[in-house]
C-alpha positions in Angstrom: -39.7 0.8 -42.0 -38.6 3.7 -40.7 -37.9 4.5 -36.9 -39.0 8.3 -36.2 -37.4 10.3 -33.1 -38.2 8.7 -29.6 -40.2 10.5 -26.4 -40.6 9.0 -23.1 -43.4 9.8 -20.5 -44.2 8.6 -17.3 -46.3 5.4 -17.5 -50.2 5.7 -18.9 -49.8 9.4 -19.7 -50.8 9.1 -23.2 -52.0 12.7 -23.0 -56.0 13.7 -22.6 -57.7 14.6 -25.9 -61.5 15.2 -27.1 -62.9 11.4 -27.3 -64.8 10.7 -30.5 -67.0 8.2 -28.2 -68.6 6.9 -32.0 -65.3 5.0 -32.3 -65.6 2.4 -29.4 -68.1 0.2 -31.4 -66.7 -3.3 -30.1 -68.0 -7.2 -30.4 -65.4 -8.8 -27.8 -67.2 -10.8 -25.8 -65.3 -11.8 -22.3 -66.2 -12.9 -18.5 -66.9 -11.5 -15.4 -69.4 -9.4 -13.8 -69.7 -6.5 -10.9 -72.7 -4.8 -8.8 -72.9 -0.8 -9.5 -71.4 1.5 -6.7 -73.9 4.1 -7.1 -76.3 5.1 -9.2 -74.9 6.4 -12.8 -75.5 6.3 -16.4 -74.0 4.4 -19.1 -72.1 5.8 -21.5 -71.3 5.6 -25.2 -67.7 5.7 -25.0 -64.8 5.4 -22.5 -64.8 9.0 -21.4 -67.3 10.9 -19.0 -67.6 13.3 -21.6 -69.6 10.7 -23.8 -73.5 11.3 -23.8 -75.6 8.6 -21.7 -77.2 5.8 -23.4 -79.8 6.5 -22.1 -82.0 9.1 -19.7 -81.6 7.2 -16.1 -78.9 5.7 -14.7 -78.1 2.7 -13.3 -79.0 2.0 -10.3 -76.6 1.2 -7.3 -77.0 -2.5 -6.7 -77.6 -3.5 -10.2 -75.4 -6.3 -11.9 -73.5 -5.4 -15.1 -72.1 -8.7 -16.9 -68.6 -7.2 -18.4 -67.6 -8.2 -22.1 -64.1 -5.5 -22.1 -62.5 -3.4 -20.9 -60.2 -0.5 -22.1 -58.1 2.0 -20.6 -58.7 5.7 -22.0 -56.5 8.7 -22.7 -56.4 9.2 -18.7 -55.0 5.4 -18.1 -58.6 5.2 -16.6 -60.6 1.7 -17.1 -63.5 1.6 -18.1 -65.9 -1.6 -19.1 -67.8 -2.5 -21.7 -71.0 -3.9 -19.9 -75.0 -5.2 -20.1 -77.0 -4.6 -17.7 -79.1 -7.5 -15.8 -82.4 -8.5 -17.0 -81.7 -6.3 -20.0 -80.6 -5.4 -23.4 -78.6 -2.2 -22.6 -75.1 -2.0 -23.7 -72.9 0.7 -22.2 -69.4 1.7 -20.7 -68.7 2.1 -17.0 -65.9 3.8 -15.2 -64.8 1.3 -12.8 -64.9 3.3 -9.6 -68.6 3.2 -10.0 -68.3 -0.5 -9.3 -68.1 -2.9 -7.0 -68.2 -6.4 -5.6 -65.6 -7.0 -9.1 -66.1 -11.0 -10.0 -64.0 -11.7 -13.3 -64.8 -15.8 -13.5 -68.6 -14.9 -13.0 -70.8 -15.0 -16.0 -73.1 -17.0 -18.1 -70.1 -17.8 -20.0 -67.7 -19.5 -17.7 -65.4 -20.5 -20.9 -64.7 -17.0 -21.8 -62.0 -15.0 -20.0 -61.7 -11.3 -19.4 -60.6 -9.7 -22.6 -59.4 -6.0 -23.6 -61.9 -4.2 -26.0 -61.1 -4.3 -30.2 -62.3 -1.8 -31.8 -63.2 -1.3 -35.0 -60.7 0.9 -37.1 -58.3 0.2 -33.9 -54.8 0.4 -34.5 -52.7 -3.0 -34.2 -49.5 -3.8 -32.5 -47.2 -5.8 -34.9 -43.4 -7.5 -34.7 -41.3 -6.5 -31.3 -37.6 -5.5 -30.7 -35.0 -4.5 -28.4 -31.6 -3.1 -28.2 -29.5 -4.5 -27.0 -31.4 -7.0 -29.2 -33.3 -10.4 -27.5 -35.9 -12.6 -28.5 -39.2 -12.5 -26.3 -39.3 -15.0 -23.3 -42.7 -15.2 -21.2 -40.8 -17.8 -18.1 -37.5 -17.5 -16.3 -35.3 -14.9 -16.2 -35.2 -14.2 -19.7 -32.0 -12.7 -21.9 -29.8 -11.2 -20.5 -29.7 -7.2 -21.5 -25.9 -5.8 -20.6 -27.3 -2.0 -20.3 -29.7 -0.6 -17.4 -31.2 1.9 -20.6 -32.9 -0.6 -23.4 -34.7 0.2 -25.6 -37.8 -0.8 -27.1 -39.2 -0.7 -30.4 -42.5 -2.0 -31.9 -44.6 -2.2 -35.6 -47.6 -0.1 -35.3 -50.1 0.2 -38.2 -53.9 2.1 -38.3 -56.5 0.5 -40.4 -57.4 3.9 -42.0 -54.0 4.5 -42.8 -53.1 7.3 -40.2 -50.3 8.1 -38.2 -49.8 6.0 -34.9 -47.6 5.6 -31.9 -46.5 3.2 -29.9 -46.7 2.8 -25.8 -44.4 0.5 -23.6 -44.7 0.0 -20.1 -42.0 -2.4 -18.3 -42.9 -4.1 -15.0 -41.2 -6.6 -12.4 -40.4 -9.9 -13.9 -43.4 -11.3 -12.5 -45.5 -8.8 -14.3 -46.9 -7.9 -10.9 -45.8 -4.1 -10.2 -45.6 -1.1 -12.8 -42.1 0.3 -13.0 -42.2 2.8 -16.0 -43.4 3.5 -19.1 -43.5 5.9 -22.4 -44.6 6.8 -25.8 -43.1 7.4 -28.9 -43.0 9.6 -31.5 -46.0 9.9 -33.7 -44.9 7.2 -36.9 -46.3 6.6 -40.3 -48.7 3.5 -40.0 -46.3 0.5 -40.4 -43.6 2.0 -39.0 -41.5 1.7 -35.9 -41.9 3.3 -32.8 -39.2 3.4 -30.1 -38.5 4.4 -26.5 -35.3 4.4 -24.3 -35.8 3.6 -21.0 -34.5 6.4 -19.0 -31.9 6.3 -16.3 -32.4 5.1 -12.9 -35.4 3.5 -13.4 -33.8 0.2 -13.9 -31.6 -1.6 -11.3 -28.2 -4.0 -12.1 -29.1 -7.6 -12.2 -32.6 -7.4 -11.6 -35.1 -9.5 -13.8 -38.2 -7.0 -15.4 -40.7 -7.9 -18.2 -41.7 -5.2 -21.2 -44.8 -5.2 -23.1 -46.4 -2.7 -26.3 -49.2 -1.4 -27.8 -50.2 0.9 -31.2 -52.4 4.0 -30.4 -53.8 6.5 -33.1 -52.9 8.9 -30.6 -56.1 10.1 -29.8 -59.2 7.7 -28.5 -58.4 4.2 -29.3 -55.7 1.7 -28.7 -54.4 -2.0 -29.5 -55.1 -4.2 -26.7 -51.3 -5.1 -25.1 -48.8 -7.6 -26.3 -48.0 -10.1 -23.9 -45.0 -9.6 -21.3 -41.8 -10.4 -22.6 -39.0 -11.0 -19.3 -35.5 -9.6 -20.0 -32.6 -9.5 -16.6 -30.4 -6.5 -16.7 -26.8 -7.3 -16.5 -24.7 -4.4 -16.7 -21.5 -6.2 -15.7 -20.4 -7.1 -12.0 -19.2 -4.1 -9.7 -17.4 -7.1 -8.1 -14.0 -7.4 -9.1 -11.9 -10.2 -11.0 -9.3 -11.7 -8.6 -5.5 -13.4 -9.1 -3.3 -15.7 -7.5 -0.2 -17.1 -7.8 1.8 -19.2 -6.2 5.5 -17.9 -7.4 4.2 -14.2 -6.3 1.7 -14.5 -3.3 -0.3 -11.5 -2.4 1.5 -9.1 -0.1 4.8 -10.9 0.4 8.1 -10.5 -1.3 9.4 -13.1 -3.3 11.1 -14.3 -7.0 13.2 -11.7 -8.4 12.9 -9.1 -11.3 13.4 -11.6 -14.3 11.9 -14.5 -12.9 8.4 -15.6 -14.5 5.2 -16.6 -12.3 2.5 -18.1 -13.3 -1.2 -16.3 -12.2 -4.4 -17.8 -12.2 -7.3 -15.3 -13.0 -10.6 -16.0 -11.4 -14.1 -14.2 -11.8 -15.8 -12.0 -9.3 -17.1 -14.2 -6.2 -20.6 -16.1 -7.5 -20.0 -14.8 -11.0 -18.8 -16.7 -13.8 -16.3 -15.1 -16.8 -16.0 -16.4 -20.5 -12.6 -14.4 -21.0 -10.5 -11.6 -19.0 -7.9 -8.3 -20.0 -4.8 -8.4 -17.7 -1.7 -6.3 -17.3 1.4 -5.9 -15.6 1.8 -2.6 -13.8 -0.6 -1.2 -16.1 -4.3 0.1 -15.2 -5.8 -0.4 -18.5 -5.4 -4.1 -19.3 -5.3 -4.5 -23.1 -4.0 -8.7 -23.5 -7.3 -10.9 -23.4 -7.5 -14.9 -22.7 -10.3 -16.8 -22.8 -11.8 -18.8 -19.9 -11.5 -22.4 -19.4 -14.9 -24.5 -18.6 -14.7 -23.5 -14.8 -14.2 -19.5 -15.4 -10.8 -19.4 -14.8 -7.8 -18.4 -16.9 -4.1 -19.1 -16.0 -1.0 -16.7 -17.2 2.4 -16.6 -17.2 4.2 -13.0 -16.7 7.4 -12.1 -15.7 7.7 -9.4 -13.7 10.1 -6.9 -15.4 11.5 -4.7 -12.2 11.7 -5.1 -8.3 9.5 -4.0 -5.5 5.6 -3.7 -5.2 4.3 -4.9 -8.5 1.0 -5.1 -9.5 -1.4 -7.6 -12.0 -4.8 -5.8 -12.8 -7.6 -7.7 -14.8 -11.3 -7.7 -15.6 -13.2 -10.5 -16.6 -16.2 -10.7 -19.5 -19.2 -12.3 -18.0 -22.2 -14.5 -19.9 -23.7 -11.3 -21.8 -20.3 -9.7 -23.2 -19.9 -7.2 -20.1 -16.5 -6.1 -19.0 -16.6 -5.8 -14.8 -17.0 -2.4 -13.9 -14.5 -2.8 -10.8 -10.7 -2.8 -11.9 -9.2 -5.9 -9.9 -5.8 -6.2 -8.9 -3.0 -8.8 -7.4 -0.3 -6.8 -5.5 2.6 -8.4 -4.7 6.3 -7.7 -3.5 9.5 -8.5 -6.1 12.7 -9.2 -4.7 13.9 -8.9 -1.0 11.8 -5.6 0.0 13.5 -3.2 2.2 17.2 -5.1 1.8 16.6 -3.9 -2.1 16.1 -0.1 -1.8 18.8 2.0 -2.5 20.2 4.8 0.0 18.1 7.6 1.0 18.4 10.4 -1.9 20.2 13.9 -1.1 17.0 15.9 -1.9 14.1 17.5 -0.6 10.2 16.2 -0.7 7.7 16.9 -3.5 4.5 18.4 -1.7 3.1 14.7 -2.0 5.8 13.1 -0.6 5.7 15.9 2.9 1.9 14.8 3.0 2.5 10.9 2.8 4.9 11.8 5.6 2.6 12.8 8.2 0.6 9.5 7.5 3.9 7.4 7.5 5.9 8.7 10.3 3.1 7.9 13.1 3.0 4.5 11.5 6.2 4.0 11.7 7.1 5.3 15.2 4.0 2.8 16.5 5.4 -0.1 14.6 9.2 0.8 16.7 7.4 1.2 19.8 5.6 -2.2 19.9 8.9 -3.7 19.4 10.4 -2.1 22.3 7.4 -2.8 24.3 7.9 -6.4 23.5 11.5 -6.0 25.2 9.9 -4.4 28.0 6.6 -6.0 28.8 4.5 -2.6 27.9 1.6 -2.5 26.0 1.3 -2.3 22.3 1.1 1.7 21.3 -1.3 0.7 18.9 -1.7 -1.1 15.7 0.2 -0.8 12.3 -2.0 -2.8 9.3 0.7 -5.1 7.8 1.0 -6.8 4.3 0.2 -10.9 4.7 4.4 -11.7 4.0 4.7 -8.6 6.8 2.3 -10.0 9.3 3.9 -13.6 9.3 7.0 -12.5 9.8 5.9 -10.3 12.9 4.5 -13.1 14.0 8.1 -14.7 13.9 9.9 -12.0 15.3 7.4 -11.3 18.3 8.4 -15.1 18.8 12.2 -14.1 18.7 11.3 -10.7 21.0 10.0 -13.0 23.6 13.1 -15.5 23.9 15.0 -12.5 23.6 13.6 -11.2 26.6 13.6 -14.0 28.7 17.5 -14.8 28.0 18.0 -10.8 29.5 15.8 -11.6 32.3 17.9 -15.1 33.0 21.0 -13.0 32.8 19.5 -10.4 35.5 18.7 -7.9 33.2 15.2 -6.8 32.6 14.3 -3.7 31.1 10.6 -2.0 32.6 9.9 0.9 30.0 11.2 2.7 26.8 11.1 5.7 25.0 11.0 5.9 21.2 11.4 8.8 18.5 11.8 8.9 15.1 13.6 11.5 13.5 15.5 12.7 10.1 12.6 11.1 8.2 12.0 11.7 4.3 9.8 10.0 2.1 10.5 8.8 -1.6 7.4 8.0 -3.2 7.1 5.8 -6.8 5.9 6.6 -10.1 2.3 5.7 -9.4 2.5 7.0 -5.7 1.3 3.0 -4.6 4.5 2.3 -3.1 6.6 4.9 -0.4 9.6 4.3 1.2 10.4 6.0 4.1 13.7 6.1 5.8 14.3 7.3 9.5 16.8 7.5 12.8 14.8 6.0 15.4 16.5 6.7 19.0 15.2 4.7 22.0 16.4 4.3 25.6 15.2 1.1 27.5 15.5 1.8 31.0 15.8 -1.2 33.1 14.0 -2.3 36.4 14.0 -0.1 39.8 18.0 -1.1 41.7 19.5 -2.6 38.7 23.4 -2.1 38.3 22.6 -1.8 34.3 22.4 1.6 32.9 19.8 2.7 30.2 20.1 0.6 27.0 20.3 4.0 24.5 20.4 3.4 20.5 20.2 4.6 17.5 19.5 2.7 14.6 19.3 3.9 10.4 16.1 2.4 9.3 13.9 2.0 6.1 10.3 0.9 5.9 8.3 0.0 2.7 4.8 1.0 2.7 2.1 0.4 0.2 -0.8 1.8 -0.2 -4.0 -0.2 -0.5 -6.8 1.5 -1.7 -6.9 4.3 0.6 -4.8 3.6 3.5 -1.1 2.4 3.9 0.1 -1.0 4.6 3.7 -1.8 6.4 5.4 -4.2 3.5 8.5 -4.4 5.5 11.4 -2.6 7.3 15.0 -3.3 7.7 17.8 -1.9 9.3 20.1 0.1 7.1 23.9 0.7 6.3 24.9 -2.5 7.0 27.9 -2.2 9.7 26.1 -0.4 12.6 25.0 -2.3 15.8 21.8 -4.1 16.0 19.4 -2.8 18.5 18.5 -5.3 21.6 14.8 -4.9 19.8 15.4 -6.4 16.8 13.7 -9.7 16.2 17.1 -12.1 15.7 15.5 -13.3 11.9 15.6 -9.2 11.0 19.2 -8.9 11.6 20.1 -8.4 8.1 21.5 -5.6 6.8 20.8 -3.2 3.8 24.1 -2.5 2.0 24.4 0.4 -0.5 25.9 -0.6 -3.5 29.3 1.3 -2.7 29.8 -0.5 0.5 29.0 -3.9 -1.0 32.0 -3.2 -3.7 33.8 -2.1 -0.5 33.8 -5.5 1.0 34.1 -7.6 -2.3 37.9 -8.1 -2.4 39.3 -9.5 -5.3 41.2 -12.8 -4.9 44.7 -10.2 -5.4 42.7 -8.3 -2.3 41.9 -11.2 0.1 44.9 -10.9 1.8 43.4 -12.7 4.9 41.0 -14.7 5.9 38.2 -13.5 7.9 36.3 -17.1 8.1 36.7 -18.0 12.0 38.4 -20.8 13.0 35.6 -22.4 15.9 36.2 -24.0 19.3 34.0 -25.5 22.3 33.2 -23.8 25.4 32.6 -27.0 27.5 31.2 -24.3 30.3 28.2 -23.6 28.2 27.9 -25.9 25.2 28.6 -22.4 22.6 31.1 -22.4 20.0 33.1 -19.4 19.6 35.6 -18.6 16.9 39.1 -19.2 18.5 39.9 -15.3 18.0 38.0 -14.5 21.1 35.9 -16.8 23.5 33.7 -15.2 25.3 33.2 -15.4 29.0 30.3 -17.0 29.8 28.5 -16.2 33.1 29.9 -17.1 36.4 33.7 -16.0 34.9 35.3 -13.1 36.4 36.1 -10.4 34.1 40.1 -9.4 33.3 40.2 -7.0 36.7 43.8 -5.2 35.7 45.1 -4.1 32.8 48.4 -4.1 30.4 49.0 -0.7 29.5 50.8 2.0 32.1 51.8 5.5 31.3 49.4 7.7 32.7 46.6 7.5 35.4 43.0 8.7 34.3 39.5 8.7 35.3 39.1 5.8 32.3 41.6 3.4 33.8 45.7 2.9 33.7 47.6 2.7 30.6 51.1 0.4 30.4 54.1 2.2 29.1 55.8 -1.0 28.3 53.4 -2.2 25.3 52.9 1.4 23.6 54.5 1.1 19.8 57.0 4.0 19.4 54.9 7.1 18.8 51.4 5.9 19.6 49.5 7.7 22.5 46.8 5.5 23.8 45.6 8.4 26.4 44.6 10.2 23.1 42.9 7.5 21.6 41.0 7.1 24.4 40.2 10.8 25.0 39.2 11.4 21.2 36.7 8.5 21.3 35.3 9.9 24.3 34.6 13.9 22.8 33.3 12.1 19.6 31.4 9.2 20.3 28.0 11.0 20.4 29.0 14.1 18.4 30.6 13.5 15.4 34.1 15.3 14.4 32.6 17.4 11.8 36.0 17.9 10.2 35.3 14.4 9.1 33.2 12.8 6.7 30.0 11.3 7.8 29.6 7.6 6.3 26.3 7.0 8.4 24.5 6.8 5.7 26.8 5.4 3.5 27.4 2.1 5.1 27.8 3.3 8.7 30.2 5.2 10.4 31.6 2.8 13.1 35.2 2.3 11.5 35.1 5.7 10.3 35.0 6.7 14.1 37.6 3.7 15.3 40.0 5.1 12.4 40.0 8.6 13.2 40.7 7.8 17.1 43.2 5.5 16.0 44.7 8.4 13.9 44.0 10.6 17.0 47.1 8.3 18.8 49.8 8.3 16.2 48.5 5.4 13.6 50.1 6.5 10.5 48.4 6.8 7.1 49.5 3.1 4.9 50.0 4.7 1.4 48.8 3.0 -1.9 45.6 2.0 -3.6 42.6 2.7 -1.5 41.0 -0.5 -2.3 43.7 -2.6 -1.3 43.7 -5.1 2.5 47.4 -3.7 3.1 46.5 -0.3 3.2 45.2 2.3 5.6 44.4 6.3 5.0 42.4 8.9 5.1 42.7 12.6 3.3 40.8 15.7 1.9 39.3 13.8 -1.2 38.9 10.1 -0.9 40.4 7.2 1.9 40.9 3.4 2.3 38.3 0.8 1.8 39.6 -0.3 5.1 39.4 3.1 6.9 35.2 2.6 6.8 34.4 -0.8 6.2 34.1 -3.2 9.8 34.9 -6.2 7.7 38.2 -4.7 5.5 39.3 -3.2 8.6 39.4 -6.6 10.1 41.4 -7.7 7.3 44.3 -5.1 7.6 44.2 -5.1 11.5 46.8 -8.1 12.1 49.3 -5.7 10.2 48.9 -3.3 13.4 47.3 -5.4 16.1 47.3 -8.5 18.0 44.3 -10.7 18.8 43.2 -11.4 22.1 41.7 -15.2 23.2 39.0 -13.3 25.0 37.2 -10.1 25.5 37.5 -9.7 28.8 41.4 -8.8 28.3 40.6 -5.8 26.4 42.1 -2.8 27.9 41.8 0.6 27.2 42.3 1.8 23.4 41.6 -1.7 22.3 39.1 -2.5 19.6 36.2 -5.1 19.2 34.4 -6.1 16.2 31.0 -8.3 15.9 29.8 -10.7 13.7 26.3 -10.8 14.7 24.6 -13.5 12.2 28.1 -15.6 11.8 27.8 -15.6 8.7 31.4 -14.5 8.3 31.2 -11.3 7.6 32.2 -8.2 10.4 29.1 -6.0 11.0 30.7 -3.8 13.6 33.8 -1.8 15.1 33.5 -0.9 18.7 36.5 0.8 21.1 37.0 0.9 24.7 36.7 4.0 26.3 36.3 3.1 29.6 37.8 0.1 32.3 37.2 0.0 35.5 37.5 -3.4 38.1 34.6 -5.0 37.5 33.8 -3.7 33.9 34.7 -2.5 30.2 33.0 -0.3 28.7 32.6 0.4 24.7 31.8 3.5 22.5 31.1 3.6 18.8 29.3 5.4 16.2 25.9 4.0 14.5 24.3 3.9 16.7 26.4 7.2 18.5 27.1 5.3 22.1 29.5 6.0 24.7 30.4 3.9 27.4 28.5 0.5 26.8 29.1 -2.0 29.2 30.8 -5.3 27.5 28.7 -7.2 29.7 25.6 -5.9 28.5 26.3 -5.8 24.7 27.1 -10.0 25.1 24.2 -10.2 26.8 22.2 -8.2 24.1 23.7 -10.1 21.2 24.4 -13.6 22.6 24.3 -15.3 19.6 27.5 -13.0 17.9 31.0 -13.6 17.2 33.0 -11.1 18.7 37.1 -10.4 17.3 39.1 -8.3 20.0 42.2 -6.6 18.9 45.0 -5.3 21.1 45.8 -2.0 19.3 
């Protein structure tokens, strides 16, 4: 049989035509009954058109016993009736009646029944497609498209053309929701229509019945209903989780395989799922155990934000519209990326940065408010592995603050700016990193002897994007040997190190020509241990109130004749730290971004007074120099300078002995390693005072920095 071209029309609008009204000859025989409306004739056919069976009508009042019913051309019904206390058969539109009774009539064991006609055309074998059997309970099968379509067998007894109608209703057969009519067919042939868009919903339950017309006056009575659910596939999506990769936290390493376990859409269930790696069109496909899920094992091939996208199948073969994904960090975060790039911004990259920057300066401000006791700026939305550790470090802020406020220093307000900012964007435009100076000045409370805590610290922040909006991934502090603002949580002190600082500070055993490990003793006073190279003073000491070194009287203290080397001038040590240490010698390289330029700055005000370049290869402990193309591993690194410094210096037992010209260095997480090269600029009685570069400081007070970093090892040098 062959299936001729498909119409669709709205629902009963088989189209009006000329009734032949000698056509509706009919025998069915069915129930119910109904007084006449008003008074009006019978008629020989379904159609007001069709002559009167006779001269008067019927009056209003009178009681037709039904036997049919039909509905005509117009969708209108009309019954095939007798009237009372008679033998007069006729048709009746049914707005001309009333007081409708379908379960009265002498026959109570005969239900209502649609009219056959003789030479009427005949509905035969069903279809669908996608294709189904016909259920008449439940929810029926499942159809994975909101546009079936229908098909049905329509023959005429005389042979002529036919059509076929289909109407679809709600499951429960109770409301019309569309209908149409095919293309005129060859008797016995199939007629088909395609439901049109829209008029079907996602995972709603509808029913769908058919009927054979000869296209003009007479139709089949309808097939039952059959009861089909549309199931076009969740808009929900497919979820993952893993334990070796959690969402939104940093872990595992590029290399290192996780295993992922892929679940369906909330409420759903899912006979198989297509996953990738990093890839928005998921090809690999595993099936679904008993309980819907599916586990994997992947091994992420890269570090940073990574991501595993999937769909799942569900019961009728359909692939979830909604692309899932399980985002997750690789590696360290922010300790992992690589120094800012010499470059300027693509056009997306200036546009994520005016999204970014205010981000970022709210996130610095909340943790100087936590210093201060100020109220958050605002809020910054925060992976899961980000949040938690905020929640850690707000812990650390808090302790931090009290410990300042037990030493008599508590700081009342702050003022934050971010500047020098670019942002580096990946591949997919997910991930951004963002690096920045942020400057701040913590001013402390009203009559406090402290001055302003001003700082500069190199940082870089991790942002990924999620769906529309940015998340904070994490942040870190960069180039490694720079001091550690008072506002950073103690758990965050951990440096980013550029690859050509890290080779800077892995000597070789030939290298290694001392050890920088400290030795440790007890301070009985308060319970610490110090390294024996310098013991703090703890509070309730009095500070080193004179000084060693005598040659010349300044505004920065005395200077002592007796202990200068031959050819070293301390006075100009002193006064090139002071000119440089917020504006860098420009006649110098700048190594703030390339591991940080404290020992750069030391070197060159050690240079400044007479020490003398130590010739041979730059990456060797024993030597010391600087000129127009390259200089020493231990001209910029904190921790190699500490290594060649006993060749030119002595230690000091404790920092409050150093004197004018003298260095310190800091090892803020004891981990062994020197983070930091400071110089003092400044003594007066009651105080020494430090300048360095990264962050660009002049004249810190050494009381205040061991307050701000009490848990540091600290290395004075006599120079």
């Amino acid at each position: 049989m062959a299936t001729i071209g498909l119409s669709v029309v709205s629902p009963g609008a088989a189209g009006a035509v000329p009734p032949d009204c000698a056509e509706f000859a009919t025998t069915t025989n069915g129930n119910g009954s109904a007084l006449m409306l008003d008074t009006y004739p019978l008629k020989t056919g379904p159609y007001g058109d069709c002559a009167k069976t006779s001269t008067d009508g019927v009056k209003a009042g009178t009681r037709l016993y039904f036997w049919c019913y039909t509905m005509n051309s117009y969708d209108n019904k009309w019954w095939y009736a007798r009237v009372d206390g008679t033998t007069d058969y006729g048709w009746i539109y049914e707005t001309h009646l009333t007081s409708v009774n379908l379960s009265s009539d002498a026959d109570t064991s005969t239900p209502v029944k649609e009219c056959v006609f003789t030479g009427q055309p005949a509905v035969g074998a069903r279809s669908s497609v996608p294709a189904t059997t016909c259920v008449t309970s439940g929810s029926g099968p499942v159809l994975a498209t909101t546009r079936p379509s229908f098909s049905a067998v329509v023959t005429d007894p005389q042979g002529d053309p036919a059509r076929a109608e289909f109407e679809w209703w709600t499951a429960d057969g109770a409301t019309l929701v569309g209908g149409g009519i095919s293309a005129t067919v060859a008797s016995g042939g199939t007629g088909s229509v395609t439901v049109p868009a829209g008029a079907l919903a996602n995972g709603t339950g509808y029913s769908w019945r058919a009927r054979a017309t000869d296209g003009a006056t007479l139709w089949s009575p309808w097939s039952g209903l059959c009861r089909f659910t549309v199931d076009t596939g969740v808009t929900a999506a497919a979820t993952a989780t893993s334990a070796t990769y959690p969402r939104d936290t940093w872990s595992g390493a590029a290399g290192t395989a996780g295993t992922f376990t892929l679940s369906p859409p909330p409420g759903q269930t899912a006979t198989a799922y297509l996953y990738a790696l990093n890839n928005t069109s998921p090809t690999s496909k595993v099936a679904a155990a008993a309980d819907g899920t599916a586990t994997v094992t992947l091994t992420p091939g890269r570090g940073g934000m990574n991501r595993l996208y999937v769909r799942a199948f569900d019961a009728a073969g359909n692939l979830t519209s909604a692309l899932g994904y399980h985002q997750f960090g690789v590696g360290r975060g922010a300790e992992d990326v690589a120094e800012q790039p010499d470059r300027a911004m693509t056009a997306a990259e200036t546009t994520a940065m005016a999204t970014l920057e205010p981000l970022a300066l709210t996130f610095l401000k909340n943790r100087a408010a936590a210093i201060t006791g100020e109220n958050p700026s605002g809020t910054v939305p925060l992976w899961t592995g980000m949040a938690a550790q905020e929640a850690t470090g707000a812990g650390e802020l808090a302790q931090a603050r009290a410990a300042l406020a037990a030493d008599g220093l508590s700081y009342v307000s702050s003022t934050v700016t971010v500047d020098e900012g670019m942002v580096q964007l990946s591949g997919s435009g997910n991930e951004a990193y963002y690096w920045t100076v942020e400057s701040a000045a913590l001013t402390p409370a009203a009559g406090s002897d402290e001055p302003a805590n001003e700082y500069q610290a190199n940082r870089v922040f991790v942002f990924v994007r999620d769906g529309s909006a940015y998340k904070l991934a994490d942040e870190s502090l960069t180039y490694g040997a720079h001091l550690p603002p008072v506002t950073e949580p103690a758990g965050r002190i951990s440096t980013v190190i550029p690859p050509s600082v890290e080779e800077a500070t892995a000597a070789t055993d030939d290298e290694a020509l001392y050890d920088s490990d400290p030795s440790e003793s007890y301070n009985a006073a308060d319970g610490m241990i110090y390294p024996d190279a310098v013991q703090a003073t703890v509070a309730g000491s009095d500070p080193v109130g004179t000084v060693e070194k005598v040659d010349d009287t300044t505004a920065e203290g005395t200077f002592s004749a007796q202990a200068i080397p031959k050819g070293l001038c301390y006075s100009c040590i002193v006064k090139y730290a002071r000119k440089y240490a917020k504006n860098r010698n420009k006649d110098y390289r700048d190594f703030t971004k390339k591991g940080g330029d404290c020992t750069n700055f030391v070197s060159q005000a050690l240079r400044a007074g007479g020490w003398k370049n130590d010739t041979g290869w730059y990456r060797s402990d024993k030597n010391w120099w600087y000129n127009w193309a390259n200089q020493t591993y231990t001209w910029t690194s904190a921790e190699r300078w500490s290594r060649f410094a006993p060749r030119r210096t002595k230690a000091l037992t404790n920092v409050w002995q150093l004197s004018l010209a003298d260095v310190l260095q800091v090892d803020f997480n004891r981990d062994g390693r020197i983070d930091h090269t400071t110089i003092v600029t400044k003594v007066t009685k009651k105080e020494i005072y430090l300048s360095y570069h990264t962050n660009n400081t002049l004249d810190k007070p050494l009381s205040s920095f061991l307050k701000a970093y009490p848990n540091g090892w600290f290395y004075a040098y006599r120079t």
